[in-house]
C-alpha positions in Angstrom: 21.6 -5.2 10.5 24.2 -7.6 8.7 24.6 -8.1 5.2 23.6 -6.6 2.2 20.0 -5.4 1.8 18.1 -6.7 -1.3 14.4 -6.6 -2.8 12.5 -9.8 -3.5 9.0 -10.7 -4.3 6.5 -11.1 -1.4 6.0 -14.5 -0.6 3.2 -16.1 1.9 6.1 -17.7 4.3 7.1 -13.4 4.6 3.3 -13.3 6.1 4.2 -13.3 9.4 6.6 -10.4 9.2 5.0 -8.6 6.5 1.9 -8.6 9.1 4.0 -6.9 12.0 5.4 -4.4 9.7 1.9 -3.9 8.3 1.0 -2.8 12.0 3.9 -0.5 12.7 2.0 1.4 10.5 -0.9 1.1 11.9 -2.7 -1.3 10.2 -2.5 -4.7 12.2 -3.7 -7.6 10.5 -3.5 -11.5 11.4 -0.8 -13.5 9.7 -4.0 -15.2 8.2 -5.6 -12.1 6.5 -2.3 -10.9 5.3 -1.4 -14.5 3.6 -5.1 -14.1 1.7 -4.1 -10.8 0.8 -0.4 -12.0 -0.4 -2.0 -14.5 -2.4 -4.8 -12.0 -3.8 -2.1 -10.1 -5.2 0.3 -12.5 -6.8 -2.7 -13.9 -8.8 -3.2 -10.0 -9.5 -1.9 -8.6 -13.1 -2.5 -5.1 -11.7 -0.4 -5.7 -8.6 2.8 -6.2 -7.3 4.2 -6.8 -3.7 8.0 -6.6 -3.3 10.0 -7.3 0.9 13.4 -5.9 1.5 15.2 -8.5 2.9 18.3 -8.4 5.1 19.4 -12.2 6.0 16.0 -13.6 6.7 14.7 -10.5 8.3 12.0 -8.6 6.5 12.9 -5.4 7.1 10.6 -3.2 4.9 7.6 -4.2 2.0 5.9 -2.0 -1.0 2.9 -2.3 -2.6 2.3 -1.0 -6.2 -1.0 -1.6 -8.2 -1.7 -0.7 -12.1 -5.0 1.3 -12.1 -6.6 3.8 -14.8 -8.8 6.8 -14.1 -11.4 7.8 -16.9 -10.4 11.6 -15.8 -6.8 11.0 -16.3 -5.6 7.6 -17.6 -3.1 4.8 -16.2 -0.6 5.2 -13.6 0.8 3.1 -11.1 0.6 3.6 -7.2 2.2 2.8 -4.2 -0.6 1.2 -2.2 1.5 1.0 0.6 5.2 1.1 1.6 6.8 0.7 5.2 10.3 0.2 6.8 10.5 -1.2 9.9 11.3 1.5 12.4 14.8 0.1 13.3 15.7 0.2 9.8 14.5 3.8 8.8 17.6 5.9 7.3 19.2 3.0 5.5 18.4 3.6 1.9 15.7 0.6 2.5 12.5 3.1 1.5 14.7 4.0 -1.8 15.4 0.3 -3.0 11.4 -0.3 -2.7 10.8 2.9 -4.5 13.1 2.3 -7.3 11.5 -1.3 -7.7 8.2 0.0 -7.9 9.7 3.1 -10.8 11.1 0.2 -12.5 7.9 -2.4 -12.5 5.6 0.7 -13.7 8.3 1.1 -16.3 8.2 -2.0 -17.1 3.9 -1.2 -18.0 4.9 2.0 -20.2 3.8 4.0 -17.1 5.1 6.8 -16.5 3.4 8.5 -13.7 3.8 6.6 -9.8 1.2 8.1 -7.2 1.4 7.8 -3.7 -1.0 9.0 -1.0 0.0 9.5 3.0 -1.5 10.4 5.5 -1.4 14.1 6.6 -0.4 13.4 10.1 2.5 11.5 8.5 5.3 14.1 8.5 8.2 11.9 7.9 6.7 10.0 5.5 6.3 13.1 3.3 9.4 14.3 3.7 10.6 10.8 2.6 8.6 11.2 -0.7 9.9 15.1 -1.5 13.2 14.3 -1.0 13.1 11.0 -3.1 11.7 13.3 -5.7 7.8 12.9 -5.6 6.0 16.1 -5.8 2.7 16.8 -3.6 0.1 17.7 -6.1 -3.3 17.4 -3.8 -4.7 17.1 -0.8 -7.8 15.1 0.1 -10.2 13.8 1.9 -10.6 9.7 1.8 -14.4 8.8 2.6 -15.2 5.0 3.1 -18.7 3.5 3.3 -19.1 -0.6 4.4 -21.5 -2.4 2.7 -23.9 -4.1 4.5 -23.3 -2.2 7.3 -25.9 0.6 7.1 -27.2 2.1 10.0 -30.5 1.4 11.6 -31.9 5.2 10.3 -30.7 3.8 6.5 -32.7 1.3 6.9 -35.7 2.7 8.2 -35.9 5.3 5.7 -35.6 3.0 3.1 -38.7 1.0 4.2 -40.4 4.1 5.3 -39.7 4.9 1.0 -41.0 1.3 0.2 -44.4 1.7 2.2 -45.1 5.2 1.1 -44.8 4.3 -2.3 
């Protein structure tokens, strides 16, 4: 890498590289999704989506969203960050961090969540020694909609014909 390193706002024409980054980590997604999802979240007042740039080479991006709980109030939380793998140990990971500290900030929030993965081993170490502090672990369920199994659906009219 050349040049100095510096943080921008995402912008759709980053979509391409954003994308490729995006499945590094193991989420691949077509340049077309991830322009939709660019474009989802600039319109977004509860989200923000910063690249590190280095010449025009994106070489890492964050995602930070706004949410409240009713068990716990506001914070902010990284909804995903990733560095490209040829980039990792350049102090990338810490200029997207302190961007996302300083947009929460910005809110009056001062709590900044992430979740990883537990397989994840260097990403957690990344987060302890940039001063995050694990304070759970979980499980993440996820259900589709519209996507219920054939059993759902026969129990459910099996319900409606017994009624």
């Amino acid at each position: 890498m050349n040049g100095a390193i510096y943080v921008r706002h995402v912008s759709v024409k980053d979509a391409a590289q954003v994308a490729a980054l995006s499945a590094e980590l193991g989420y691949p997604s077509t340049v077309k999704d991830t322009i939709t999802y660019i474009q989802a979240i600039d319109k977004s007042i509860c989200d923000v989506a910063y690249v590190a740039v280095n010449g025009e080479t994106v070489v890492g991006w964050i995602h930070v969203l706004y949410t409240i709980r009713l068990e716990c109030g506001p914070f902010c939380e990284i909804g995903g960050l990733v560095v490209a793998r040829n980039a990792h140990g350049k102090g990338i990971g810490r200029l997207l961090i302190e961007k996302a500290k300083k947009w929460s900030a910005e809110r009056n929030i001062d709590k900044l969540r992430v979740r990883t993965n537990v397989i994840r081993e260097g990403a957690q170490a990344f987060y302890t020694k940039t001063g995050f502090i694990e304070c759970k672990q979980q499980k993440v369920y996820e259900y589709t909609i519209g996507a219920e199994t054939l059993s759902e659906k026969a129990a459910v009219e099996n319900t409606k014909v017994s009624e």
